[in-house]
N, C-alpha and C positions, 0 to 999 in steps of 0.2 A: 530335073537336071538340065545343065547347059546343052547345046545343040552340040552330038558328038560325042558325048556323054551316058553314062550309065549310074544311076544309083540305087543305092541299097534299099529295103520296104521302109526306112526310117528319112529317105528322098535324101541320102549324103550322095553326092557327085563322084565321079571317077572313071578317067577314062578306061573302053571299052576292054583295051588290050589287058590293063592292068587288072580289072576286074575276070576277064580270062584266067589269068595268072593263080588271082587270089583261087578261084571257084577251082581249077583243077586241083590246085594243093591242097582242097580243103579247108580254108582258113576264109576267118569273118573279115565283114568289114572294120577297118583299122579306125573309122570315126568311133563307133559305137557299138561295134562290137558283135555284131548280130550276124544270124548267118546269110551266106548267099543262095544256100541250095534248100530248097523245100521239098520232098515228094509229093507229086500230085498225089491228093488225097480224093479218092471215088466221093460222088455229087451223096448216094446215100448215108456214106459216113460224114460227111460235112455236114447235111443237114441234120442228122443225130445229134452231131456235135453241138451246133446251136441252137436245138431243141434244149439238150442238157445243159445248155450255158446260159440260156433266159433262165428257165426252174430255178438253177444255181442263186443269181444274182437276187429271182425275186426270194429267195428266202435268205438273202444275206441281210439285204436292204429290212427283210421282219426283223432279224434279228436285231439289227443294229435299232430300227425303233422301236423294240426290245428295251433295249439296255441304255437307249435316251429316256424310255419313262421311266425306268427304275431310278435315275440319277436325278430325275423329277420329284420321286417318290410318286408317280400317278401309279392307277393299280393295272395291273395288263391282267385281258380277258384270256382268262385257262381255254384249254380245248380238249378235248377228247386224246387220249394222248401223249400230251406233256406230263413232263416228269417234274416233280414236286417237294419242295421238301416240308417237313412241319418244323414249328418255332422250336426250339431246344427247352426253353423255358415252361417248366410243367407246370409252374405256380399259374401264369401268364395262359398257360393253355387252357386249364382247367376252370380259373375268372373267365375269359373270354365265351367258352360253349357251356359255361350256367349258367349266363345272360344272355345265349342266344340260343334257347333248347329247340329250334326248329331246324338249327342248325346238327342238328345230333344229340345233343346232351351232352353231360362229363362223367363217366366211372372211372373209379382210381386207377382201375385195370388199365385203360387207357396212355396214363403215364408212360410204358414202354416204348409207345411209338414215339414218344415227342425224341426231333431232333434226326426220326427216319424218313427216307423217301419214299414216295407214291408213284404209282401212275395214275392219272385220272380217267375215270371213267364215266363220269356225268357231272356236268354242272348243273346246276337247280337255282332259280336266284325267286326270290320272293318278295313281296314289299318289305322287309324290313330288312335281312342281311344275305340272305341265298345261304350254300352252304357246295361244299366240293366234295364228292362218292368218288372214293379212289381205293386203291390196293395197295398193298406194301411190295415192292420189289423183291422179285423172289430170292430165293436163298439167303434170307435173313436170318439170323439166330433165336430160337425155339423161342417162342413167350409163353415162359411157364405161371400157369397160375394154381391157386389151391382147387385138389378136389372137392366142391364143395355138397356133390348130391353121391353115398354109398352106390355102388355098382356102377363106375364107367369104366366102358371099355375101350382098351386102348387098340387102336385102326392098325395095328404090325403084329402085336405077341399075341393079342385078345384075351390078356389077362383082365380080372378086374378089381380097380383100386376103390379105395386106398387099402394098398397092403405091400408086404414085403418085398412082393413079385415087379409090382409097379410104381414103386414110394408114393407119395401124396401128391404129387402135381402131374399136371399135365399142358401139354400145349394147345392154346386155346385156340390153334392155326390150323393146325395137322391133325390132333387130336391123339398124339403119342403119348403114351406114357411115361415120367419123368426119367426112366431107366434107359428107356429104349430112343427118349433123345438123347440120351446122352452118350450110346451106341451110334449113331447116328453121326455124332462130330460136331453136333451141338447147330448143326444147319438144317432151317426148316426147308424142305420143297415143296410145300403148298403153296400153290397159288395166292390163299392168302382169304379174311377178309374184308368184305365192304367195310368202307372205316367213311363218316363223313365230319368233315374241317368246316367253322367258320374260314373264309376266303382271307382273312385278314392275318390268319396264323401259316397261310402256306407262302412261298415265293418259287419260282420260276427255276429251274435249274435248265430246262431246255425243252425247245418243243420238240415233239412227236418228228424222229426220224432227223434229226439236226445234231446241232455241237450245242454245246453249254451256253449258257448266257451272263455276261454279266462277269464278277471274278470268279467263279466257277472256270470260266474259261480260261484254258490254256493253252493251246494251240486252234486255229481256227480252221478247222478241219472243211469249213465252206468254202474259203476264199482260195484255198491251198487246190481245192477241186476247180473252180470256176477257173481260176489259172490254165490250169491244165486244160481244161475245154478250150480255153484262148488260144493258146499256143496250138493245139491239133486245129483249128479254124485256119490260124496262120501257116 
């Protein structure tokens, strides 16, 4: 600012008086808008703040080259963590992991998952395709399949099917009997499990502890953070 002058942290000039003026009545500067009074903020909360606002940025900056490779179509490396989804297409699913049985293999039973989401819990890659060990997100709906061996029993009522007490299926997650999911509300709470993916049938919905990636994404829950860190620094 000129010699005599006062300006705002955005360096707009103004004399001393007026800026007096403004800062009592509470009101910004008139160039741009911004305010004139900041409470000092204690040195340990500042530097929290900028500890949280590096973290922030460096995982905005993955995200965004995130969602440059996918517009690549290059393939981004899963981690432990990220949430996953499978191809929808079960034709598609089932060609793909017959021709890559180290990848898991394909039973029909399988079919169910296509089109749900994971978490991953290992990646495994091997000379010819690797393969992804992940879980279905919990509170998904029962996958029932046929009883197919006389006496199971089911982990709630401990009836044993197939019989009238437990009709013929069961959840091949929980281990409930077809009656008693559907007592239940038709939502599994197992955990879930291990399921493994050729890598080529899964895509990216967000990594471990983030916002979505990609058109999944709808509001950017990172940048809207980082913001805020900005602003308590300033």
């Amino acid at each position: 600012a000129p010699d005599g002058a006062v300006g705002c942290l955005s360096g707009h000039p103004m004399h001393a008086s007026c800026a007096a003026d403004l800062l009592l009545g509470g009101k910004k500067c008139p160039a741009c808008n911004i305010s004139l009074f900041y409470a000092k903020v204690p040195h340990t909360e500042a530097t929290a703040a900028a500890e949280m606002a590096k973290e922030e940025l460096a995982r905005v900056e993955a995200k965004e080259a995130d969602e440059r490779k996918l517009k690549r179509g290059e393939v981004i490396e899963l981690q432990k963590g990220d949430i996953i989804k499978l191809c929808p297409d079960v034709e598609l699913c089932a060609k793909v992991m017959k021709q890559n049985p180290l990848s898991g293999g394909w039973d029909d039973d399988l079919a169910f998952q296509c089109g749900n989401e994971f978490c991953v819990v290992n990646v495994k890659k091997n000379e010819t395709s690797g393969r992804i060990e992940a879980r279905p997100l919990l509170r998904k709906s029962h996958w029932l399949v046929p009883i197919r061996r006389h006496g199971h029993q089911c982990t709630r009522c401990s009836m044993r099917g197939p019989s009238l007490e437990t009709g013929n299926k069961k959840c091949k997650l929980c281990s409930l009997c077809q009656l008693c999911c559907l007592k239940s509300g038709g939502l599994c709470d197992s955990e879930g499990s291990l399921f493994s993916w050729h890598p080529s049938l899964v895509t990216l919905v967000r990594r471990a502890g983030s916002a979505p990636v990609g058109d999944e994404a709808c509001v950017d829950e990172e940048e809207l953070i980082t913001k805020e860190a900005r602003n308590h620094l300033i």
